[in-house]
DSSP file (Angstrom, degrees, kcal/mol; ACC not computed):
  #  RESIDUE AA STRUCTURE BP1 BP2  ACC     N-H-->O    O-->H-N    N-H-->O    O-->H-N    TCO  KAPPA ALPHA  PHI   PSI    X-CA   Y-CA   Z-CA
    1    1 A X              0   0    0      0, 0.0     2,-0.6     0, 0.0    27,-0.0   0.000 360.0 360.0 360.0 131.6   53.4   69.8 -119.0
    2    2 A X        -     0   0    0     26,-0.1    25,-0.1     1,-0.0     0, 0.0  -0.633 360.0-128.1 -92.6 117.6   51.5   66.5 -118.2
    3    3 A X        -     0   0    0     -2,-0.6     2,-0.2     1,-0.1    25,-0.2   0.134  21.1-161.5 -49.0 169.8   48.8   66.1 -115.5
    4    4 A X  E     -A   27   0A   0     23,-1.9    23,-3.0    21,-0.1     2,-0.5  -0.931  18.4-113.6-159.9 156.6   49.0   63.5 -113.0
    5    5 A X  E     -AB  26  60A   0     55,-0.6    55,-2.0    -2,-0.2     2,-0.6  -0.736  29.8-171.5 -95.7 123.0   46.4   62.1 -110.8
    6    6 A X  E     -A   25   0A   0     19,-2.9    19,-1.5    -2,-0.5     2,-0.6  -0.856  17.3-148.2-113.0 129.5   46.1   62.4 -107.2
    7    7 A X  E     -A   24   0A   0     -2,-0.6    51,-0.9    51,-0.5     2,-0.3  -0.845  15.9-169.5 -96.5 137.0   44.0   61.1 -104.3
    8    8 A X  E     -AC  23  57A   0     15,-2.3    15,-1.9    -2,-0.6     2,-0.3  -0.729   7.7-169.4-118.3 141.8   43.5   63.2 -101.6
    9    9 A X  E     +AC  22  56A   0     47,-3.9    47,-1.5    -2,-0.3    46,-0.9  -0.873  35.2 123.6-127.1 167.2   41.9   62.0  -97.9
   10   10 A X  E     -AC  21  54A   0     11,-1.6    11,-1.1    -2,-0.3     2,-0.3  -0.825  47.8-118.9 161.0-150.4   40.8   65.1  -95.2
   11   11 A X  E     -AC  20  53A   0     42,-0.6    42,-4.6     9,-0.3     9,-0.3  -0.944   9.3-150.7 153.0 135.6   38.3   66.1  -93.7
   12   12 A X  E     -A   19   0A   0      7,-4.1     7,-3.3    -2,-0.3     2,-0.5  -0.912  23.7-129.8-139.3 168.8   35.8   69.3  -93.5
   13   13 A X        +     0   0    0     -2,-0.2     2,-1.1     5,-0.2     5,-0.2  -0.934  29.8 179.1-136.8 115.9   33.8   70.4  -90.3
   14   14 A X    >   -     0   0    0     -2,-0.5     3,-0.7     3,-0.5     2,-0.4  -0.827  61.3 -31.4-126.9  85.2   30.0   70.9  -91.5
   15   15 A X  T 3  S-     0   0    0     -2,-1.1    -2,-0.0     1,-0.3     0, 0.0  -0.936 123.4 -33.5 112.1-148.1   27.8   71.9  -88.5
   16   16 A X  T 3  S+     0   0    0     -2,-0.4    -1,-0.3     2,-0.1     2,-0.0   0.425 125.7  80.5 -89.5 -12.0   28.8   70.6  -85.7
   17   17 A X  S <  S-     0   0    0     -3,-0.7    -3,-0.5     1,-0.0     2,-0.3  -0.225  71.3-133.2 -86.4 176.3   30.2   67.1  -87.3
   18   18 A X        -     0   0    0     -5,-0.2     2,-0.4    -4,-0.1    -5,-0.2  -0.822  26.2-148.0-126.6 141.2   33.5   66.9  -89.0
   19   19 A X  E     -A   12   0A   0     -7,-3.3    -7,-4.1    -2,-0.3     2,-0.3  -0.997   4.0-139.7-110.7 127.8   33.0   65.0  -92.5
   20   20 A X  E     -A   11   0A   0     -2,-0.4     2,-0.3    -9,-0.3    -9,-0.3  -0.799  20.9-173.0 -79.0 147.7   35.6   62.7  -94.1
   21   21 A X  E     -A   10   0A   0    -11,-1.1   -11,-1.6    -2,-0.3     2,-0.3  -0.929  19.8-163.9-149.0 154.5   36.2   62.9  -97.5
   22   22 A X  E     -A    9   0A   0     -2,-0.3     2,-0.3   -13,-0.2   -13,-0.2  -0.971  28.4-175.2-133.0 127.7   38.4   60.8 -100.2
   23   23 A X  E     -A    8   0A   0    -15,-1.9   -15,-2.3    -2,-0.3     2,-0.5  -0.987  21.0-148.8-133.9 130.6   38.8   62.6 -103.5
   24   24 A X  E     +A    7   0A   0     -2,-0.3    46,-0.3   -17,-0.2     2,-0.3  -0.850  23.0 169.8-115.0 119.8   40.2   62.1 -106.7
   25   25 A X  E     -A    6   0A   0    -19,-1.5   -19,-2.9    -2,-0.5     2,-0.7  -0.826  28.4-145.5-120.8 126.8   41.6   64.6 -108.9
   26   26 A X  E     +A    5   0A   0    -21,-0.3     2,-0.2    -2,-0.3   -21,-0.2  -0.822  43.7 139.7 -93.5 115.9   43.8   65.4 -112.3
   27   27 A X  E     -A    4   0A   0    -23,-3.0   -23,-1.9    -2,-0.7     6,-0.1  -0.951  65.4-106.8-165.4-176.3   45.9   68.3 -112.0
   28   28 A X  S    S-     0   0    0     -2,-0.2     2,-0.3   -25,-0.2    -1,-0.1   0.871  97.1 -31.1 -94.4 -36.0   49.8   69.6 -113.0
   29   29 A X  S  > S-     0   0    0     -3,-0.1     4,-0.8     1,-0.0    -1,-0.1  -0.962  77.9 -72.2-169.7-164.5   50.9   69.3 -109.0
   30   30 A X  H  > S+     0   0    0     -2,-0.3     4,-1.2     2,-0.2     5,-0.2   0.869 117.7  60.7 -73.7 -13.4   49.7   69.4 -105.4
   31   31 A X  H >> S+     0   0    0      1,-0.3     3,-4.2     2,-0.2     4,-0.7   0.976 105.6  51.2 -76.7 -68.5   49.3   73.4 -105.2
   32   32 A X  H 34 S+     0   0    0      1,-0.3    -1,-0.3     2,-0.2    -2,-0.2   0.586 107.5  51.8 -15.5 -34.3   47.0   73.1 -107.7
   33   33 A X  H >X S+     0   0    0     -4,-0.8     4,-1.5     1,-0.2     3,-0.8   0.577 106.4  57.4 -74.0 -18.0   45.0   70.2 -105.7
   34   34 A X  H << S+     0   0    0     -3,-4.2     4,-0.2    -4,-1.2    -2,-0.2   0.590 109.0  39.3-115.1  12.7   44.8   72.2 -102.9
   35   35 A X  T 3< S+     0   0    0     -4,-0.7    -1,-0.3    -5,-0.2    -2,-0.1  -0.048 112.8  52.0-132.3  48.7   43.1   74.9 -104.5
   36   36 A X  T <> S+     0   0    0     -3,-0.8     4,-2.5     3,-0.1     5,-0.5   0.361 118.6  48.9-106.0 -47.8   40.4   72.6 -107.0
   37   37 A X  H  X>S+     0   0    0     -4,-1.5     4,-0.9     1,-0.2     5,-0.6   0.864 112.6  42.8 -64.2 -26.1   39.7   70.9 -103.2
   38   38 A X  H  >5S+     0   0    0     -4,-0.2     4,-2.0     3,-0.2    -1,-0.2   0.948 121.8  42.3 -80.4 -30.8   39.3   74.6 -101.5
   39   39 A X  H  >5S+     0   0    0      2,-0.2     4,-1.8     3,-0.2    -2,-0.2   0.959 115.5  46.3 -54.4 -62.9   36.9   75.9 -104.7
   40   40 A X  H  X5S+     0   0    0     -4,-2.5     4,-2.2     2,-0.2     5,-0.2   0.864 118.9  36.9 -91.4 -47.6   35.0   73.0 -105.2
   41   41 A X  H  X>S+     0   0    0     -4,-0.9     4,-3.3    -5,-0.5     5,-0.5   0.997 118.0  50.8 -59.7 -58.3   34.0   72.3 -101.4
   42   42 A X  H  X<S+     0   0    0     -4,-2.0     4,-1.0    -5,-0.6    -2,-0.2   0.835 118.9  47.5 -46.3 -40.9   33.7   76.2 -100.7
   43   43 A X  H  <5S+     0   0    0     -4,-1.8    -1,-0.2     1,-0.2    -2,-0.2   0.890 119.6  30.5  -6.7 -89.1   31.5   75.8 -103.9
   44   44 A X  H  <5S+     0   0    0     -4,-2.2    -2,-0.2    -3,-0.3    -3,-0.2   0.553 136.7  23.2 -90.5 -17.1   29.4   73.0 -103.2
   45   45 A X  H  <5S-     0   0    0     -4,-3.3    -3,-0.2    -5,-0.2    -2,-0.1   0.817  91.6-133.6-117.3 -16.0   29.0   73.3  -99.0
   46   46 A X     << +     0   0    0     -4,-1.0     2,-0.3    -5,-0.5    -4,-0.2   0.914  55.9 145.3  76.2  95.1   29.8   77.2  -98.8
   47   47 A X        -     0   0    0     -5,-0.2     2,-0.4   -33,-0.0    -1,-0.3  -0.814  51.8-111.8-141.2-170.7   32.1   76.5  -96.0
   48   48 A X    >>  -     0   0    0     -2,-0.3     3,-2.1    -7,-0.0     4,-0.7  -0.839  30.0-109.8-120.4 130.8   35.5   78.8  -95.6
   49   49 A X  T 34 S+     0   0    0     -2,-0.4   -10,-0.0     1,-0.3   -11,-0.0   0.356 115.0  63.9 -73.8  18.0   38.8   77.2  -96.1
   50   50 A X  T 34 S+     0   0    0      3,-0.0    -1,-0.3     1,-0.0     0, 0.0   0.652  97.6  65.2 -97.8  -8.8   40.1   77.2  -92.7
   51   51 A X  T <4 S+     0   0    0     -3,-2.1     2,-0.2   -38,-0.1    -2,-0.2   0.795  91.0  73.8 -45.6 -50.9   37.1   74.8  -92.2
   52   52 A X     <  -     0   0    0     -4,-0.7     2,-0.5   -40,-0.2   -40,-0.2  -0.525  63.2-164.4 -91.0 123.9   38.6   72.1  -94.6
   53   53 A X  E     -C   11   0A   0    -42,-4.6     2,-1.1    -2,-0.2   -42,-0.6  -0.797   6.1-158.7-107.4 147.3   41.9   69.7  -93.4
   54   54 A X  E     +C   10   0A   0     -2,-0.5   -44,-0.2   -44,-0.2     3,-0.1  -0.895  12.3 179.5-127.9 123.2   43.7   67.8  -96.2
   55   55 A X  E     +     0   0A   0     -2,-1.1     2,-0.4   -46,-0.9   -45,-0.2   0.814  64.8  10.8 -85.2 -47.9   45.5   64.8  -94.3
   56   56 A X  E     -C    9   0A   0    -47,-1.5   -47,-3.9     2,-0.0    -1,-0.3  -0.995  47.2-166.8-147.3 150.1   47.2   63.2  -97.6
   57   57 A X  E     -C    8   0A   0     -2,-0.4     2,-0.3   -49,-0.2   -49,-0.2  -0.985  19.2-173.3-130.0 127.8   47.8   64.0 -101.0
   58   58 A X        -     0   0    0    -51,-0.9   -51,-0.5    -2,-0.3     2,-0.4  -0.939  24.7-139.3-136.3 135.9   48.9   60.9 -102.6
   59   59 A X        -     0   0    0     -2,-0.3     2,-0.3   -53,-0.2   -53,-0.2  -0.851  40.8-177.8 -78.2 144.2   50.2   61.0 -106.8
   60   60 A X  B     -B    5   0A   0    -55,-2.0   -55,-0.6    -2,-0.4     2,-0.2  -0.820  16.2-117.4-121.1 168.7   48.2   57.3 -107.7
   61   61 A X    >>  -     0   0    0     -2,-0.3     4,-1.3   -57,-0.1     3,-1.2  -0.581  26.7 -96.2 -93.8 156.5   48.4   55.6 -111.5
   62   62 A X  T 34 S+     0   0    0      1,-0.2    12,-0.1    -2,-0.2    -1,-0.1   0.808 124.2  60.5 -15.4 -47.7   46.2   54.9 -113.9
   63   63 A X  T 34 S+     0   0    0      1,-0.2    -1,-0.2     0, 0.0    -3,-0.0   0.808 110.0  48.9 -81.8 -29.6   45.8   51.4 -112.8
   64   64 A X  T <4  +     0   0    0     -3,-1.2    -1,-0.2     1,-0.1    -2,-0.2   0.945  68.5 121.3 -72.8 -55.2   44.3   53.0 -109.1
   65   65 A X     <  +     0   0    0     -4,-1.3    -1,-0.1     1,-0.2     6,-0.1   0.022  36.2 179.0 -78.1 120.6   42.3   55.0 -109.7
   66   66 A X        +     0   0    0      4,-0.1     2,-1.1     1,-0.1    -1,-0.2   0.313  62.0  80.0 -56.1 -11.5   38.6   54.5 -108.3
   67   67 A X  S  > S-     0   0    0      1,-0.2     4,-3.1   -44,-0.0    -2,-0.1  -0.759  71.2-148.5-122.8 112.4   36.4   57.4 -109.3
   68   68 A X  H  > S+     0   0    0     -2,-1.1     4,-2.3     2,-0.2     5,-0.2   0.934  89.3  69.3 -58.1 -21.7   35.2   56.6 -113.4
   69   69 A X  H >> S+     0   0    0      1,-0.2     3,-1.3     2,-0.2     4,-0.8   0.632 104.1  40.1 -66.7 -88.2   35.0   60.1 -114.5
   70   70 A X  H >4 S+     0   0    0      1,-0.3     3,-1.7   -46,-0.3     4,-0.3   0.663 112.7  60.4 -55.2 -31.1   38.8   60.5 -114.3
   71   71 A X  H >< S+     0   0    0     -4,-3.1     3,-1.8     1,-0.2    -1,-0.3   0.966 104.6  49.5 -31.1 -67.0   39.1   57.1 -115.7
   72   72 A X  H << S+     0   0    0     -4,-2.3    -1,-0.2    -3,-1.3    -2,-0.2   0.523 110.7  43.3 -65.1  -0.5   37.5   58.1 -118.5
   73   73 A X  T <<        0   0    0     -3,-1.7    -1,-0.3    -4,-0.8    -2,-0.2   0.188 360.0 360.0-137.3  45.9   39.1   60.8 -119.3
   74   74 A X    <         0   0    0     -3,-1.8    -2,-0.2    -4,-0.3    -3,-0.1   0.187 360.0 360.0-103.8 360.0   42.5   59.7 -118.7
């Protein structure tokens, strides 16, 4: 099966602030995206995953995609 890339926009509430966040990600379809996005934040800010909102999950192309690490290994 072949990955496909998505950017994903949301928002996570850290503190008292809410953070917005734009992310881009390779994986096989969105259930997969929405648990790289719940690992990797719970990960890196140790927040809880009702903490975290994911607003859009968008498939993008090659040709879009902003962030060079998956560019480069696409």
């Amino acid at each position: 099966m072949k990955t496909k890339i998505y950017r994903i926009h949301g928002k996570f509430v850290m503190g008292d602030t809410s953070q917005v966040f734009t992310k881009e990600l390779k994986a096989m379809n969105e259930k997969d995206i929405h648990e790289k996005i719940y690992s990797e934040f719970g990960s890196k800010h140790r927040i809880n995953r009702n903490q975290i909102k994911l607003d859009k999950i968008e498939e993008i192309s090659l040709d879009e995609v902003t962030d060079p690490l998956i560019k480069s290994i696409s």
